[in-house]
C-alpha positions in Angstrom: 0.0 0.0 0.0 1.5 3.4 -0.8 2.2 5.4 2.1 0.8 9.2 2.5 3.1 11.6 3.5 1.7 14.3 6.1 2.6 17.9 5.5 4.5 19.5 8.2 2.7 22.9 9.6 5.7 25.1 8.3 5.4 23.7 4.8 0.7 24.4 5.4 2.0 27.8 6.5 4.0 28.6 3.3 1.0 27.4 0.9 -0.9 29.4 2.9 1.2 32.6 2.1 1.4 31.4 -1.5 -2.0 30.9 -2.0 -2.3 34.5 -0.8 0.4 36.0 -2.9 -1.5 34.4 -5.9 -4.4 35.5 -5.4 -3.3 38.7 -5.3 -4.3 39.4 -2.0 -0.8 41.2 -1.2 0.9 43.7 -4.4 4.4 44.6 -3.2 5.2 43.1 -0.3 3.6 40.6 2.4 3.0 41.5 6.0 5.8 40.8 8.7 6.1 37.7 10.7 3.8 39.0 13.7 1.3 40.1 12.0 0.9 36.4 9.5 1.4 34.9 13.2 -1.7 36.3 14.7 -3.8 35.9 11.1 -2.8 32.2 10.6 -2.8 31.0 14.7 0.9 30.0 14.6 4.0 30.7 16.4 6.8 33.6 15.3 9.4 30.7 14.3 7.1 28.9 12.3 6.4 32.1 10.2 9.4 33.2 9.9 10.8 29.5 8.4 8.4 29.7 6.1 9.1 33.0 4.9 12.7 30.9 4.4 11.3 28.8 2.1 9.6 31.0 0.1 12.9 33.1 0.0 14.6 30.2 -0.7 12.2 29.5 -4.2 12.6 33.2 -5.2 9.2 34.0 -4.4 10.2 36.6 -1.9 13.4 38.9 -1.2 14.5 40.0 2.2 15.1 43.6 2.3 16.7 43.7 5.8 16.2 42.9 9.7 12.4 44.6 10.4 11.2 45.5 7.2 8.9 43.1 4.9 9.7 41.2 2.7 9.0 42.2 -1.5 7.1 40.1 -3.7 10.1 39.3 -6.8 8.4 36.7 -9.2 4.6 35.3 -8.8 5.4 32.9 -11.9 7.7 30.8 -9.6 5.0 29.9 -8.1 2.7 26.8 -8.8 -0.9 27.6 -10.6 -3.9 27.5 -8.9 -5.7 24.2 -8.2 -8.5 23.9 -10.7 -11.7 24.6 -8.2 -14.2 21.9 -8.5 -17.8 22.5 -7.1 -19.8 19.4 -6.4 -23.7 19.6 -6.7 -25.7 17.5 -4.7 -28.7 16.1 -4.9 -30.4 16.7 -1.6 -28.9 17.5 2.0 -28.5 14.0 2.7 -25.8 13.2 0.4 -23.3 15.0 2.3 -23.3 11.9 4.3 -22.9 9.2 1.7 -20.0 7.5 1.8 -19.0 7.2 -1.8 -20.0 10.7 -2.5 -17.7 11.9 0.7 -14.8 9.0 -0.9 -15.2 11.4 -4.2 -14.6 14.6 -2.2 -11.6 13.2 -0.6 -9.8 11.8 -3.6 -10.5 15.1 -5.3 -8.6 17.2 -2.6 -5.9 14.4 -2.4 -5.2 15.4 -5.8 -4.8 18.6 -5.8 -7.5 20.1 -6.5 -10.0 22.9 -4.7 -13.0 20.5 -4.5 -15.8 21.4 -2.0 -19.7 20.7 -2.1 -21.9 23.5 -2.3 -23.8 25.1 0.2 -27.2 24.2 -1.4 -28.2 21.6 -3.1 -30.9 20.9 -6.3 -33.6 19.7 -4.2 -33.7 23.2 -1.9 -33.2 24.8 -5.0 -36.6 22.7 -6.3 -34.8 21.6 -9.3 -35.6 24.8 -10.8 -32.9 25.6 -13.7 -33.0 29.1 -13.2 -32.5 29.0 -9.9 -29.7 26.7 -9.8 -27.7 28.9 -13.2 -28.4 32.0 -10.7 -26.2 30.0 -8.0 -24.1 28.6 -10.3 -23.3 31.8 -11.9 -22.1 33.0 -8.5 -19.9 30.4 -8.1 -16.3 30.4 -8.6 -15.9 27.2 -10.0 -13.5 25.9 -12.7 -15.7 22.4 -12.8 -18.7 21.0 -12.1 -19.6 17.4 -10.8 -23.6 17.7 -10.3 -25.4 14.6 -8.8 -27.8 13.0 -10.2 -29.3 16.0 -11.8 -33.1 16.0 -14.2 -32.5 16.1 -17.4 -33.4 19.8 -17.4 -30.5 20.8 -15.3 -28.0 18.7 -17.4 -28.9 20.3 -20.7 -28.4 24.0 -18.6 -24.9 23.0 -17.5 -23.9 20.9 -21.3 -24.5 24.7 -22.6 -22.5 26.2 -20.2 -18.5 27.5 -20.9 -17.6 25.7 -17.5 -17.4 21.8 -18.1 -19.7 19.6 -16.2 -20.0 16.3 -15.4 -23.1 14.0 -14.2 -22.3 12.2 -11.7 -25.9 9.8 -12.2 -29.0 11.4 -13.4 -30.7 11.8 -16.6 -27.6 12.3 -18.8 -28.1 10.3 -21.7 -28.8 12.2 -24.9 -27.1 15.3 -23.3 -23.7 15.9 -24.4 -22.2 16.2 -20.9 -19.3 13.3 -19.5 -21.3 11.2 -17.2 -20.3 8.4 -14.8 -22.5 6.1 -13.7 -23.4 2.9 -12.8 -25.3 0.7 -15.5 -28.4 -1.0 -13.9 -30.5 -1.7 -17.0 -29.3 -5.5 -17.4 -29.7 -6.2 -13.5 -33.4 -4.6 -13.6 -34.2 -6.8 -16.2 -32.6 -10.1 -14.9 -34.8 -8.6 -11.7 -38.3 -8.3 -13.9 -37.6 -11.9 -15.6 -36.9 -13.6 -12.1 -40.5 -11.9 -10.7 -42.4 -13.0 -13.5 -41.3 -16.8 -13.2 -42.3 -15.6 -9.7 -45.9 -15.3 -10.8 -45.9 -11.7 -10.1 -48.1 -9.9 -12.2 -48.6 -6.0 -10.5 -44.9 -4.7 -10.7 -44.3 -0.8 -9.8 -41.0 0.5 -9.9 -41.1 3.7 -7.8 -39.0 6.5 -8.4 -38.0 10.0 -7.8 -40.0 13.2 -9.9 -37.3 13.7 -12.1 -37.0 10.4 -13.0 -40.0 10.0 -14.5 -41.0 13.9 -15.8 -41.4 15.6 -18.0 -40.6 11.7 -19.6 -39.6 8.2 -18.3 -35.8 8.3 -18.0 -33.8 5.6 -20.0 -34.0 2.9 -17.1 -37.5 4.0 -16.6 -38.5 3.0 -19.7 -36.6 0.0 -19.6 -38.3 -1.4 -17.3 -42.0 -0.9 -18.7 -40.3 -2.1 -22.0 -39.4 -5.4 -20.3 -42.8 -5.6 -18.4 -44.6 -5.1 -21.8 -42.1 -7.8 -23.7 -43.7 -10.5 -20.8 -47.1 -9.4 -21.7 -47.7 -7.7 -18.6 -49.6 -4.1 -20.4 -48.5 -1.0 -18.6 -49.3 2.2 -17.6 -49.1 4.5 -14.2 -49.8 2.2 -12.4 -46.3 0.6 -13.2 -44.3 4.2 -12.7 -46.2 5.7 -10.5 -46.9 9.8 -9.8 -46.8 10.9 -6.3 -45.5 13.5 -3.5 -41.8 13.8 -3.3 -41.9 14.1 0.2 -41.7 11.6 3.2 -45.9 12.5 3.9 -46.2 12.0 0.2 -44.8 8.9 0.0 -47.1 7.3 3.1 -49.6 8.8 1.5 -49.4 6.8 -1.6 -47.9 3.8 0.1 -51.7 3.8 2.6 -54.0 4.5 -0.9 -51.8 2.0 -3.4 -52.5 -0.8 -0.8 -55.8 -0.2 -0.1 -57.0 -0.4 -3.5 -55.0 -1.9 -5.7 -51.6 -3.2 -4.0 -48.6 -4.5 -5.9 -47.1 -8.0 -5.6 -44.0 -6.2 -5.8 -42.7 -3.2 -5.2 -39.5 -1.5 -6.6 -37.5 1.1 -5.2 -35.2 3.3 -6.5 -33.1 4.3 -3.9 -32.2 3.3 0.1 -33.8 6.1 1.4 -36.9 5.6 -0.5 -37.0 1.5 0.4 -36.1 1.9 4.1 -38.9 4.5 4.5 -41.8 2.1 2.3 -40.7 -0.6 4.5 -40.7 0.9 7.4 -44.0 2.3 6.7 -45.9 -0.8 5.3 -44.5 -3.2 8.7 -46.6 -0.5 10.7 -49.5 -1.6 8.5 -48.9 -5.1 9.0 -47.7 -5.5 5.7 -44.1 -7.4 5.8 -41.8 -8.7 3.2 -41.9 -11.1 1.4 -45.3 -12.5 2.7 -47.5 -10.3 1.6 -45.0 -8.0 -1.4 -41.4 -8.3 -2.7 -39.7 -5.6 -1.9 -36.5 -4.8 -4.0 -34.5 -1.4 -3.8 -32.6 -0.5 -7.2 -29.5 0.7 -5.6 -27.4 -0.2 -2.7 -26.6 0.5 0.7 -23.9 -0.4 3.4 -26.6 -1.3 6.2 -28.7 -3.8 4.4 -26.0 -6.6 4.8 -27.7 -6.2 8.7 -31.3 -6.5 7.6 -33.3 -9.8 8.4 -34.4 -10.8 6.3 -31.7 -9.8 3.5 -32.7 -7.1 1.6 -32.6 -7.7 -2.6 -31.0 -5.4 -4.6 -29.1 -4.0 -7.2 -25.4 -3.2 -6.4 -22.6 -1.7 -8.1 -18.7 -1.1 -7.3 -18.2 3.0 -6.6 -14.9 2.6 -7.0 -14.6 2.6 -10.8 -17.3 5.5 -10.7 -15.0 7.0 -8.6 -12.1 6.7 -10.9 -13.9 8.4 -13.9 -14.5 11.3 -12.0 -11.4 11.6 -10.7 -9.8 11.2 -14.6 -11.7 13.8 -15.6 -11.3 16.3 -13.7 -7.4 15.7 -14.5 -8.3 16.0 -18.0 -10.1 19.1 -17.6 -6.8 20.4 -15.7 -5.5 20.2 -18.9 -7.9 22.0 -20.8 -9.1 18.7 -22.3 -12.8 18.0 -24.1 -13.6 15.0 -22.3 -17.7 14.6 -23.0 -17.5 10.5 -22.6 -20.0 8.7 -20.6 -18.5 6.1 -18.4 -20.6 3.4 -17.3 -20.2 0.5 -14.4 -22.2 -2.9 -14.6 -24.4 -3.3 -11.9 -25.9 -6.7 -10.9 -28.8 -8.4 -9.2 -28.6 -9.4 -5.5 -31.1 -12.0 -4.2 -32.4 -11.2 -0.8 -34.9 -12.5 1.6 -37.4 -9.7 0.8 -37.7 -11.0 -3.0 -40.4 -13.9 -2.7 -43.1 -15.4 -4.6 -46.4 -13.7 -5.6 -48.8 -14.0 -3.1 -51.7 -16.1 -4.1 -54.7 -13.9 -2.9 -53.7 -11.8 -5.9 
């Protein structure tokens, strides 16, 4: 394994100067080691070595005991890292542990990478209001999470390259990474037919499914109509993007007409429709399969095991990473990258129930 080195604090305090000489923040000369002791928190000896160093690269020139030091060549210094603003989703993805592995291996790199203060969902998904945020921004890159359709097409317009990191990006000419779930979904459709299941409704978040299906939307009604199963809304579903919403849905869809399986697209979503429905006295797999489209690191705890469709985030990961490399160096990288996903049996994928 390859062993990280740690930067000592003199060496942090000497970027920190850099970065400030860059940025133009001092013209002629920068302030005197008291002064950069009290603004960066750090003992007079520790300034004053890394006012060595930066003497020592030609950065800076002494001009005598007492007085500052003069600025002598800015180009000695390195460039400034390419800022990368991620995008989220929703609040909640600040937690997510491939999304926080993506952050990491960004800033590893190099690179200014941070996640922005707001995120699509308190923004309502609303292009405009996202280009006003984005416009404010100073970014050099994008990465926006699973983003609608919509919002791609904004940023595959925009000077500033993007990249979708999931979401509705095929057709838009934006690089996208993403995992590819369409063959698992349909392996998943074929094993709950031979199942006997007949009412299968894959549900799924707004922008999935407006203003049309998404591609693995309409995969999945494809393969439902290629078994002779007809479809409709009943199959992809419209309802309240909100926790209320869903219960709401979830109390009405079982009382009148209730699925023999149920598909989810996300961990959020399946945790809080199974959660919900074991209140109702409706469990899994007695009474509906329950399957949840992507992954998640708790479900290996579940009883009984949850089914599901997983995927490696590593290689996802990768591509990002890649990118953004390219785009250092004013590359055109538009490619989409994609990562098979595949089928997990669990103990909440069962046979149709035969009261239906």
């Amino acid at each position: 394994m390859e062993k990280r080195g740690f930067t000592s604090i003199t060496e942090q305090v000497a970027q920190s100067i850099r970065c400030g000489v860059r940025q133009g923040r001092w013209r002629e000369t920068v302030p005197g080691r008291n002064r950069l002791a009290v603004e960066l928190g750090v003992n007079h000896k520790t300034v004053t070595a890394a006012l060595d160093i930066l003497e020592a690269e030609g950065v800076l020139e002494s001009q005598g005991p007492g007085r500052e030091r003069r600025i002598v060549d800015v180009g000695k210094l390195d460039p400034a890292p390419l800022r990368v603003a991620i995008l989220l989703y929703e609040e909640s993805d600040r937690d997510t542990g491939y999304l926080l592995a993506l952050l990491h291996r960004l800033q590893d790199a190099g690179y200014d990478a941070s996640y922005m203060p707001r995120t699509m969902r308190e923004l309502g998904m609303d292009v405009a209001r996202i280009a006003r945020v984005v416009r404010r921004a100073e970014a050099d890159a994008w990465v926006v999470v699973a983003g609608s359709r919509e919002v791609l097409e904004w940023f595959a317009e925009q000077p500033t390259p993007a990249l979708a990191l999931f979401g509705r990006s095929v057709g838009v000419p934006i690089a996208s990474s993403a995992p590819q779930k369409w063959e698992a979904l349909t392996e998943l459709v074929e094993r709950l037919v031979k199942l006997r299941h007949r009412r299968i409704i894959l549900l799924v978040r707004e922008e999935r499914r407006k203003p049309t299906p998404g591609f693995l939307e309409r995969c999945f009604l494809e393969e439902l109509e290629g078994h002779g199963i007809p479809t409709g809304s009943y199959n992809l579903p419209d309802w309240k993007d909100t926790p209320e919403g869903l219960q709401r849905f979830l109390d009405s869809l079982f009382r009148h007409t209730p699925p023999t399986a149920l598909l989810l697209d996300e961990p959020s979503l399946f945790i809080a429709a199974r959660d919900h429905l074991a209140r109702k006295g409706i469990h899994a797999p007695e009474h509906v399969s329950l399957v949840c489209c992507d992954a998640d690191s708790t479900f290996h705890w579940c009883r009984p095991t949850i089914a599901h469709i997983a995927w490696d985030s590593r290689p996802v990961i990768n591509r990002v990473v890649r990118w953004t490399k390219n785009i250092s160096h004013r590359k055109d990288d538009r490619r989409k990258v994609f990562t098979k996903a595949r089928l997990i049996l669990g103990g909440t994928l069962g046979p149709a129930p035969k009261d239906r």
